[in-house]
VOGU-3710 file (C-alpha; in Angstrom, 3 decimals, decimal comma):
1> xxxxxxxxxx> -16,436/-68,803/-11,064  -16,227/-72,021/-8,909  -12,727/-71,343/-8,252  -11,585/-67,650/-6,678  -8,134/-66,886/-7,557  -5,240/-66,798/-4,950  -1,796/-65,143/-5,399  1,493/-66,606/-6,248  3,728/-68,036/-4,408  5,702/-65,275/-2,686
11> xxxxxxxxxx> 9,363/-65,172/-2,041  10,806/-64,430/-5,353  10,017/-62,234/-8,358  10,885/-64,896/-10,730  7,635/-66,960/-9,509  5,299/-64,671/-10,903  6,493/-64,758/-14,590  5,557/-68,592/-14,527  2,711/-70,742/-13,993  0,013/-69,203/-11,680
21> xxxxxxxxxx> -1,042/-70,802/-8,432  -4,255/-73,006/-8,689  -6,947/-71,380/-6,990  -8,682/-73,024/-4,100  -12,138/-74,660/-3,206  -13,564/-72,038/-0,736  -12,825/-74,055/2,529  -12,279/-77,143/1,237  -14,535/-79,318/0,513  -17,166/-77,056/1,066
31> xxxxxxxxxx> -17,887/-76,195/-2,257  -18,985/-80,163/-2,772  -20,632/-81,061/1,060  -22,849/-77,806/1,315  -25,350/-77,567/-1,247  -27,234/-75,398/1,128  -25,190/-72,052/0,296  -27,082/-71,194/-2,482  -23,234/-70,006/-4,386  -22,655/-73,101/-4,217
41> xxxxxxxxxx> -25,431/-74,658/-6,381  -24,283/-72,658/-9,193  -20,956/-73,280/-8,718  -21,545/-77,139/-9,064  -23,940/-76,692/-12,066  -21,240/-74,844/-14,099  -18,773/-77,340/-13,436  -20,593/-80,145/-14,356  -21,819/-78,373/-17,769  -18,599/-77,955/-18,559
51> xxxxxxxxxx> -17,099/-81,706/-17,868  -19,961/-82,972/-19,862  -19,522/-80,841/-22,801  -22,690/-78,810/-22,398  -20,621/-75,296/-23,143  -20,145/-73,850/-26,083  -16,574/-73,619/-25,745  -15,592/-70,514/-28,163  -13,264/-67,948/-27,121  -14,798/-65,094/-29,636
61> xxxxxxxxxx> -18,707/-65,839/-28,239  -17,666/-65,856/-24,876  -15,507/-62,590/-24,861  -18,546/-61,236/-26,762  -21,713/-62,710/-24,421  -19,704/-61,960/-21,348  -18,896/-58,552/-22,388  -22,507/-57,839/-23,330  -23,862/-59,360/-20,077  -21,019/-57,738/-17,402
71> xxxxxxxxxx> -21,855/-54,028/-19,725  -25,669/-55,048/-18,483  -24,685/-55,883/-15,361  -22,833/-52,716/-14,866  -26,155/-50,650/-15,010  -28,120/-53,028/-13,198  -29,070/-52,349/-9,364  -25,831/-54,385/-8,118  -23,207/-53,075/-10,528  -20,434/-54,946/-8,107
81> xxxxxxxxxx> -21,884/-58,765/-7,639  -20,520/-61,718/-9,950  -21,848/-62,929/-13,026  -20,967/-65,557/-15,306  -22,466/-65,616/-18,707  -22,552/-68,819/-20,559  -23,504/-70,162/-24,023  -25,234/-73,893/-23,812  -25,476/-76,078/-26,869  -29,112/-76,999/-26,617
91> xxxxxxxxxx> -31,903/-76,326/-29,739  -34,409/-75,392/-27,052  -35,444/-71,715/-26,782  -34,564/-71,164/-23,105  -32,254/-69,237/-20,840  -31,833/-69,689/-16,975  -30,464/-67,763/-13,660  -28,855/-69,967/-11,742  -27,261/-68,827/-7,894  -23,947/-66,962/-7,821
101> xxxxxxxxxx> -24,666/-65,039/-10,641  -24,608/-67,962/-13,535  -26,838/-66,760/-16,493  -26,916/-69,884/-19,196  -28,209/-68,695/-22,581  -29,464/-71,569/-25,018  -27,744/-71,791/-28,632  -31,691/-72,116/-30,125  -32,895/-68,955/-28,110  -29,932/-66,695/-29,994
111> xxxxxxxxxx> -30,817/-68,210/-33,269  -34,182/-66,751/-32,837  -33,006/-63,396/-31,815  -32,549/-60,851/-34,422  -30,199/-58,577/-33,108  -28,242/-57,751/-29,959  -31,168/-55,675/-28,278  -33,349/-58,968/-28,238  -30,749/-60,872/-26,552  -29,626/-58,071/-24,276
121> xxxxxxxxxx> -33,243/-58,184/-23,148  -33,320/-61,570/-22,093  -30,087/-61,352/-20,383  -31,752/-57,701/-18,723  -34,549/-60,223/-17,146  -32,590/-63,315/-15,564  -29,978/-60,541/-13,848  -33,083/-58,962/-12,464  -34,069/-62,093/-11,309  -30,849/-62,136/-9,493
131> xxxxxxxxxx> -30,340/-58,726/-8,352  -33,965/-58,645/-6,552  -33,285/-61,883/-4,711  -35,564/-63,852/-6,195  -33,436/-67,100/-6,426  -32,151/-67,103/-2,965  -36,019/-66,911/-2,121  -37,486/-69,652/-4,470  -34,480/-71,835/-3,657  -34,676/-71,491/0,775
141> xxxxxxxxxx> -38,754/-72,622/-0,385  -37,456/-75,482/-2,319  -34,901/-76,194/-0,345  -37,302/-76,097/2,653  -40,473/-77,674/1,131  -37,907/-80,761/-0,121  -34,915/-81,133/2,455  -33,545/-83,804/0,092  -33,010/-81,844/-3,350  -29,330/-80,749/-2,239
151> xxxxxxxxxx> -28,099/-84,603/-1,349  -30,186/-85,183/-4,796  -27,887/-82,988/-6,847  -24,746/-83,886/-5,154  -25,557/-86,940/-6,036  -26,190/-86,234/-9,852  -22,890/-84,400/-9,626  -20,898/-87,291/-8,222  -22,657/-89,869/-10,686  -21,522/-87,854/-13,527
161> xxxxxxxxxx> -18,026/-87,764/-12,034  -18,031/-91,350/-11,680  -18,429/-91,800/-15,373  -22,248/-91,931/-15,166  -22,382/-90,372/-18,504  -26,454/-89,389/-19,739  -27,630/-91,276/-16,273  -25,908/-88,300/-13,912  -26,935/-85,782/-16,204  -30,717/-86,829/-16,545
171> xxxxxxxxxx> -30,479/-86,725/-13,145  -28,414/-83,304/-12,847  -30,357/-81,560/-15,954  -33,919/-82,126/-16,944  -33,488/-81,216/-20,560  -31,599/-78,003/-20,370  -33,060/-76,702/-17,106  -30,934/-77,986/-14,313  -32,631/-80,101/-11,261  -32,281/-76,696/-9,101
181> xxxxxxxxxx> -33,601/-74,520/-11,768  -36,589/-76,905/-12,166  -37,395/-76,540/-8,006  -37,292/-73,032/-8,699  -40,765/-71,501/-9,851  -40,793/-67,623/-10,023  -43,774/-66,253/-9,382  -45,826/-63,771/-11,532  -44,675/-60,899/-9,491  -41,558/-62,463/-9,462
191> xxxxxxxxxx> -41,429/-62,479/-13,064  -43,329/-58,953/-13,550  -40,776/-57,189/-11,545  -37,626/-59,156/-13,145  -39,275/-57,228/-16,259  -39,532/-54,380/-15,053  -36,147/-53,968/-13,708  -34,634/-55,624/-16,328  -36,324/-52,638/-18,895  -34,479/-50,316/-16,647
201> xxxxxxxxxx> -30,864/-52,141/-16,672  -31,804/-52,347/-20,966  -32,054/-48,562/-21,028  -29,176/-47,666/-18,850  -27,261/-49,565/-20,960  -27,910/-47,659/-24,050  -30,299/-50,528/-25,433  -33,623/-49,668/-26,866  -36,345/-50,414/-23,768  -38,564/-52,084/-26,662
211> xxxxxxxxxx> -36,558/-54,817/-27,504  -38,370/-56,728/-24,458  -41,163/-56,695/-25,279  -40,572/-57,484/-29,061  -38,954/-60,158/-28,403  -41,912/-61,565/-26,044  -43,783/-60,986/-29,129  -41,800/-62,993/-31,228  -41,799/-65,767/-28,136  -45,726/-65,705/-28,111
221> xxxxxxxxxx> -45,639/-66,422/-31,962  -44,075/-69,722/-31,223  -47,194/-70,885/-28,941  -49,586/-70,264/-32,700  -47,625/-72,293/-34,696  -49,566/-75,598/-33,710  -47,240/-77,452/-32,570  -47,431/-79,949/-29,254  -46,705/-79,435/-25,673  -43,213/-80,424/-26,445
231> xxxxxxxxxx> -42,693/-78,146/-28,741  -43,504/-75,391/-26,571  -40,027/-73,058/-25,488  -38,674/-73,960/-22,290  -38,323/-70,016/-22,030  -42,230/-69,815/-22,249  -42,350/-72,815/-19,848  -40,555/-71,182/-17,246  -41,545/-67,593/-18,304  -44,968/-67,613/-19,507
241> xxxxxxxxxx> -45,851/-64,393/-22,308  -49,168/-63,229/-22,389  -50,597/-60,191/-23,961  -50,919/-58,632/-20,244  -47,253/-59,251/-19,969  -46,121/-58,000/-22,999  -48,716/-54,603/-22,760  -47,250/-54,246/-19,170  -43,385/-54,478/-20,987  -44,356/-51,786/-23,298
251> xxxxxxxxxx> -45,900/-49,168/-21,143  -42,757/-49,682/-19,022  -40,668/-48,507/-22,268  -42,570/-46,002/-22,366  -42,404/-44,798/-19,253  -38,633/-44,829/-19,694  -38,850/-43,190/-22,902  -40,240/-40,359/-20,858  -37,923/-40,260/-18,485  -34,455/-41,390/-20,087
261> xxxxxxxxxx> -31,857/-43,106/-18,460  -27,651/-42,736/-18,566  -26,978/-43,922/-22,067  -23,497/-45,934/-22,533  -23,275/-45,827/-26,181  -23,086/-48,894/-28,103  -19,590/-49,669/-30,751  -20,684/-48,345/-34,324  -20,153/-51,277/-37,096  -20,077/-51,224/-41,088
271> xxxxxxxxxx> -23,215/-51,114/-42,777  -24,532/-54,313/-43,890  -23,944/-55,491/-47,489  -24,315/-58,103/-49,851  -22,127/-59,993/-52,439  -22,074/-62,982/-54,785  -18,519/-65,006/-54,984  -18,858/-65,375/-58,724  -18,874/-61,876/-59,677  -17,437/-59,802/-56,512
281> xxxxxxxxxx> -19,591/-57,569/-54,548  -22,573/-56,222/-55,366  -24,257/-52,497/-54,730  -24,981/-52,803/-50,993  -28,243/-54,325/-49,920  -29,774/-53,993/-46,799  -30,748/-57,597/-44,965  -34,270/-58,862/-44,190  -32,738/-58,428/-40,090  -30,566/-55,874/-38,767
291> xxxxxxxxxx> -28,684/-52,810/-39,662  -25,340/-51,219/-38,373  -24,372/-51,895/-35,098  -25,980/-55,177/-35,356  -23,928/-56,371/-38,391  -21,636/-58,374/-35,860  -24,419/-59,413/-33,813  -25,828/-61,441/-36,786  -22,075/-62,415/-38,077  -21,907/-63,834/-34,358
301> xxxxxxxxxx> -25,202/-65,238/-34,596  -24,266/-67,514/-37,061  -21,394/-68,413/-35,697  -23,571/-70,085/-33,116  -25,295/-72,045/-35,677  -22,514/-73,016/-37,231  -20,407/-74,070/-33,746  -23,778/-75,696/-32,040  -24,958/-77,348/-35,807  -23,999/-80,413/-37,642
311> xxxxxxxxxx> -22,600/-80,148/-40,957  -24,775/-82,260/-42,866  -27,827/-79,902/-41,527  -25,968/-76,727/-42,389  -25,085/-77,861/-45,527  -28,855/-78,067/-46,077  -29,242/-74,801/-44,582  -26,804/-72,859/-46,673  -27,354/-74,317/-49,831  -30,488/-72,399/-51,049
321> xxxxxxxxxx> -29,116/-69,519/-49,117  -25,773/-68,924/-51,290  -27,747/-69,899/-54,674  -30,182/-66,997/-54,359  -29,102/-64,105/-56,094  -27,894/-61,892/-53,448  -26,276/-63,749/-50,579  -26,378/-61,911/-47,311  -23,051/-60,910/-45,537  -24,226/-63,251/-42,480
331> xxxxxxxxxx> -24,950/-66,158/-44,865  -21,395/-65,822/-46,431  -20,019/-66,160/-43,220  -21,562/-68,739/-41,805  -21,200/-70,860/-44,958  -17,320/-70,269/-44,869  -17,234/-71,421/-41,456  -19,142/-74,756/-42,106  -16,810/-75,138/-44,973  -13,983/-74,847/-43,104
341> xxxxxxxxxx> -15,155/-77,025/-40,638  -15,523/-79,552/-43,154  -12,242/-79,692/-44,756  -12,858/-76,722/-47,427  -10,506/-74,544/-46,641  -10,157/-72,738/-49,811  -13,986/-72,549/-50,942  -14,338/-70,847/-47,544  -11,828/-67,941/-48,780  -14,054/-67,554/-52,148
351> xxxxxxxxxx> -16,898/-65,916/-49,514  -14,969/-64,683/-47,194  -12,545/-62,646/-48,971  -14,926/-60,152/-50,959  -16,464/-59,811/-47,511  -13,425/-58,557/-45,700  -12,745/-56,176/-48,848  -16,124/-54,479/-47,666  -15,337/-54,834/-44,015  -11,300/-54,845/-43,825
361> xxxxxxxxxx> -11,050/-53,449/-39,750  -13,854/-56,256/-39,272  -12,349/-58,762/-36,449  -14,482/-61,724/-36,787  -13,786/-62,006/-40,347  -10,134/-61,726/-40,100  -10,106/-64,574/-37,342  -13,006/-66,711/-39,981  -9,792/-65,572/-43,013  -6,722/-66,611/-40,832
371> xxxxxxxxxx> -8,513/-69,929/-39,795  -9,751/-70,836/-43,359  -5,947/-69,990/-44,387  -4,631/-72,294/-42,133  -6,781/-75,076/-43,364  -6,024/-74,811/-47,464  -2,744/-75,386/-46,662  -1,524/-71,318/-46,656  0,528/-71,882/-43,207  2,660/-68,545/-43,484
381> xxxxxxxxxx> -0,215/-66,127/-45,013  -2,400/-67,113/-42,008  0,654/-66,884/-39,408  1,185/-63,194/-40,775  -2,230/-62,282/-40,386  -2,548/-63,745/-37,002  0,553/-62,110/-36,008  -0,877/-59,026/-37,509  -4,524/-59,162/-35,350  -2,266/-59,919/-32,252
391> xxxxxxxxxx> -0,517/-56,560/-32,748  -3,891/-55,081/-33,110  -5,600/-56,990/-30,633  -2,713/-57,875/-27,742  -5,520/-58,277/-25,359  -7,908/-60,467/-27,326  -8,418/-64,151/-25,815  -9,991/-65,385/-28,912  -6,957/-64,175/-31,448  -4,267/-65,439/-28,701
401> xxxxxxxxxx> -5,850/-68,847/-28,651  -6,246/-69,628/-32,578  -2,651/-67,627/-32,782  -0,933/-69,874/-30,341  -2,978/-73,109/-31,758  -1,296/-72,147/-35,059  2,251/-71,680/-34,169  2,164/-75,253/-32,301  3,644/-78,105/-34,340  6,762/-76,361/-36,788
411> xxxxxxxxxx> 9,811/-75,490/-34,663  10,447/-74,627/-31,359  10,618/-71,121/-31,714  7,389/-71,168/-32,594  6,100/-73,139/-29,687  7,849/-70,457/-27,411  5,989/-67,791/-28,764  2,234/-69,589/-28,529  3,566/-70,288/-24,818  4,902/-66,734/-23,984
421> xxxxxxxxxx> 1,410/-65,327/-25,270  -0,766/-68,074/-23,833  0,934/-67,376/-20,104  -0,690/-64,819/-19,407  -4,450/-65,844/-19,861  -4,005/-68,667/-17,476  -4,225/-66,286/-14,748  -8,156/-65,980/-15,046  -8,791/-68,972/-16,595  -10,225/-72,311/-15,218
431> xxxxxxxxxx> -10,345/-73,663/-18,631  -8,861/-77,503/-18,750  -8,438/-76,826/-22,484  -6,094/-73,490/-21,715  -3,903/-75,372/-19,634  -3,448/-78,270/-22,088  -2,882/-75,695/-25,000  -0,336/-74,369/-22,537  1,219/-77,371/-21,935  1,593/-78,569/-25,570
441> xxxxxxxxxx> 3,361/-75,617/-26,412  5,686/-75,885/-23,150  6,237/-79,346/-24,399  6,992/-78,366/-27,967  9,565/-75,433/-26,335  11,683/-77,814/-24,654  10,477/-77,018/-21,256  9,017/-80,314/-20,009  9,016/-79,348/-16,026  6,482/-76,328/-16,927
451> xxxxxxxxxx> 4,532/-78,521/-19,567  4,102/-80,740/-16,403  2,876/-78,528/-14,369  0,220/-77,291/-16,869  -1,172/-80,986/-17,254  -1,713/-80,734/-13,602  -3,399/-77,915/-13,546  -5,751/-78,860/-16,214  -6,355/-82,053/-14,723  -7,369/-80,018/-11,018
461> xxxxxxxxxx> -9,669/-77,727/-13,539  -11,139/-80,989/-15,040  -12,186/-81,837/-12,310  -9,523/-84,548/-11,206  -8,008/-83,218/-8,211  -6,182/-86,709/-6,509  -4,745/-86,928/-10,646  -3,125/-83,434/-10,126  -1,821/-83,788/-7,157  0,254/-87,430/-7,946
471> xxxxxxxxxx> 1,115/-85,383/-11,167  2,998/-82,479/-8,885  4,205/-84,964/-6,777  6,042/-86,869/-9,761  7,241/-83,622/-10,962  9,196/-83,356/-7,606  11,137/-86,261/-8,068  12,676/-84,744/-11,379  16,634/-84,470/-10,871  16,383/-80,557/-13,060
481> xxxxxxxxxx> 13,896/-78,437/-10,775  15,574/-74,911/-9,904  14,783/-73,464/-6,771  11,767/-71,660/-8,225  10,129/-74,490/-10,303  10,592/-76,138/-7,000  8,659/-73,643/-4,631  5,878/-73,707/-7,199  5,034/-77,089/-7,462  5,761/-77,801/-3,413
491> xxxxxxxxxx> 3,310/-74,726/-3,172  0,489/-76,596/-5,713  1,068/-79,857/-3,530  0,357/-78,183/-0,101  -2,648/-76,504/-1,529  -4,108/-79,471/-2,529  -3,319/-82,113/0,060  -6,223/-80,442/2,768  -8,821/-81,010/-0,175  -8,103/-84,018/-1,306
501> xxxxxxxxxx> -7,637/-85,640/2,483  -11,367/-83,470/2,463  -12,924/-85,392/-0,084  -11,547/-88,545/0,948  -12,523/-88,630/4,470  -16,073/-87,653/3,001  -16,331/-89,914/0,507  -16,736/-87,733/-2,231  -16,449/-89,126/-5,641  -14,535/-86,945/-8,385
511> xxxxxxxxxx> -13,467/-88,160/-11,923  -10,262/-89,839/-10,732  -11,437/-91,081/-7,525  -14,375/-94,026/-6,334  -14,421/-93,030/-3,417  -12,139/-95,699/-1,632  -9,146/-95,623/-1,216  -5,704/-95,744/1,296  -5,289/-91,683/2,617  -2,885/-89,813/0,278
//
């Protein structure tokens, strides 16, 4: 992350049942006036994906991409180093390493996977681009061959914090790829021995060595469909397949085949199905893609589409999908989703409810029930079946999140139990959007002093550190602190007072600040 996590504020055990401590900037400003730390680079490319909406921002996807990429990353060659895992809402066909162990995965490259194997094999070959150094290299050459490129991006960074908009990120991200990731050519034995490696962390991980070079395949297929440069993957841009490549791929599953690795089994799913809202389900069919374990993958998949899409073009896309005469389980969902989206609350519940009578311990369709619920109107049926998939799931971000989000707005009881259960998360979170979900519900509770504080700390996380600290500093001035609400937010303001003197004496520019103005 680009923020480590610090401790709370010692002295009393009442501290640490409220509001954690924000985390700090490495030394300072650091993390924003050395570019040359290669950590750093990816630390300032997530941050800025985020602020301009580049993330898909989904609870369920993350917990599910992070958890396949960190169960890769546990059999890879450095079991112990960071990772972050995200999910970009781009149509391109691409995924990128970035430094400090930032992996970025395209919404159009998981549309054109077929099942979890495909995608864990991508994922396989940017963390063995990682692991074996290969970014630190590439970037000291770039870094090296153009002495400029880091005051370059910190300039794109502080352009889009000024309110820049599309000119700091055409500036910060050509496309998708990133300025640094487009400095940063691999080279073929670069890329050959991310493969190779990567086939390895695949098989460790229980995954079938294969899937690499299948998907290749499938990646090579899009360079015969006649379409123009432009149309050309940015994954086979920056990764070029070639027959040699994928033959080489294959012999190396072979090899492996031979000689197996540790297998970490894989969570067995429901067999696929198919139904028709009309007249129930139907005898079970098996899908054009996927079978068993991969069930969820393509429920997930769709999800995707449905999250990164726009709901005129999925209309268009479901349409001839739930007229044909048997309507696959992954096409029911992601047609109740878009319906929901849209408003259609109760049409979404004629799909999804014969497909939770096949799959009734399924997660993803609960959350998909409870959140069309909530939308036709059925407040208490979704609340009890939220409440009932928090019992289940106690440690599940996504079914907190969309539990808390519907508790907010009826009494104040209610707000005290979205806040008591959202509490917790903020302790490895630096999601803005947490902290304001946090601080709604504080607000709703009758506890305005720790609703404060959470607006500050989403503000910091947002990127607006000079807002968050005049925020804690107006919170002091309140006549009701106790002693502890007191040592917190004296504790937030002495934190941030070195950085922001930092970036003011160095003239950075952040969201909330030009980059002149009187010392703080």
């Amino acid at each position: 992350m680009v923020l480590s996590s610090l401790g709370l504020v010692a002295g009393s055990p009442g501290v640490a049942q409220d509001l954690p401590r924000l985390p700090e900037l490495g030394s300072s400003a650091d993390a924003l006036v050395a570019p040359q730390q290669a950590e750093l680079w990816g630390q300032a490319m997530y941050r800025q994906m985020r602020r301009i909406g580049r993330l898909l921002d989904d609870p369920l996807l993350d917990d599910r991409l992070n958890g396949l990429g960190h169960r890769l990353a546990a059999a890879s060659d450095r079991p112990t180093a960071h990772f972050r895992f995200l999910l970009v809402k781009d149509p391109e066909i691409n995924a990128f390493a970035a430094p400090g162990g930032y992996i970025a995965v395209n919404s159009g490259l998981i549309l054109l996977s077929h099942n979890e194997a495909e995608l864990a094999s991508v994922l396989a070959h940017e963390i063995g681009h990682i692991t074996q150094d290969h970014l630190q290299r590439s970037f000291e050459q770039a870094r090296h061959a153009t002495p400029l490129l880091g005051l370059v991006l910190l300039g794109a960074v502080a352009a889009g914090g000024a309110g820049a908009g599309d000119a700091g990120l055409a500036t910060l991200a050509g496309g998708q790829g990133l300025l640094l990731q487009r400095s940063i050519n691999f080279t073929r034995a670069d890329e050959a021995e991310a493969d190779q490696v990567g086939i390895q962390t695949l098989a460790r991980a229980g995954f079938d060595p294969d899937a690499m070079a299948e998907f290749f395949g499938r990646l090579g297929d899009q360079l015969r469909t006649g379409g123009s440069e432009r149309s050309v993957p940015g994954l086979l841009q920056d990764h070029p397949v070639t027959s040699r490549r994928i033959a080489d791929a294959k012999a190396a599953a072979a090899i492996i085949r031979r000689h197996p690795q540790p297998f970490m089994p894989s969570a067995s799913w429901s067999l696929p199905w198919a139904m028709n809202p009309s007249s129930g389900p139907l005898p079970a069919t098996k899908p054009s893609i996927g079978t068993g374990a991969d069930q969820d993958y393509l429920f997930l998949r769709e999800r995707v589409r449905v999250l990164s899409g726009r709901s005129a073009a999925l209309d268009r896309y479901y349409r001839p999908r739930l007229q044909a005469s048997v309507v696959t389980p992954a096409d029911a969902y992601g047609a109740a989703l878009n319906l929901t989206r849209e408003g259609r609350g109760q049409r979404a519940l004629d799909w999804l409810l014969p497909l939770l009578q096949r799959n009734p311990d399924n997660l993803i369709i609960h959350l998909a029930v409870a959140s069309a619920r909530l939308q036709a109107g059925q407040r208490a049926a979704a609340l009890a079946l939220y409440a009932s998939l928090h019992r289940d799931h106690p440690v599940s971000q996504a079914v907190t999140l969309a539990y808390a989000r519907a508790l907010l707005g009826a009494s104040p009881q209610q707000a005290r139990m979205a806040s008591a259960m959202l509490r917790p998360l903020l302790a490895g979170s630096d999601d803005p959007a947490w902290y304001s979900l946090y601080a709604r519900s504080c607000e709703q509770a009758g506890e305005p002093v720790r609703a404060g504080e959470a607006d500050a700390a989403a503000s910091y996380y947002a990127g607006r550190p000079f807002d968050a600290i005049e925020q804690f500093r107006r919170l002091l001035d309140r006549g009701d602190l106790d002693y502890y609400a007191r040592a917190r937010i004296q504790a937030q303001v002495s934190q941030l007072t070195p950085l922001v003197l930092e970036l003011r004496s160095r003239h950075i520019v952040t969201d909330d600040y030009p980059g002149m103005a009187a010392s703080p």
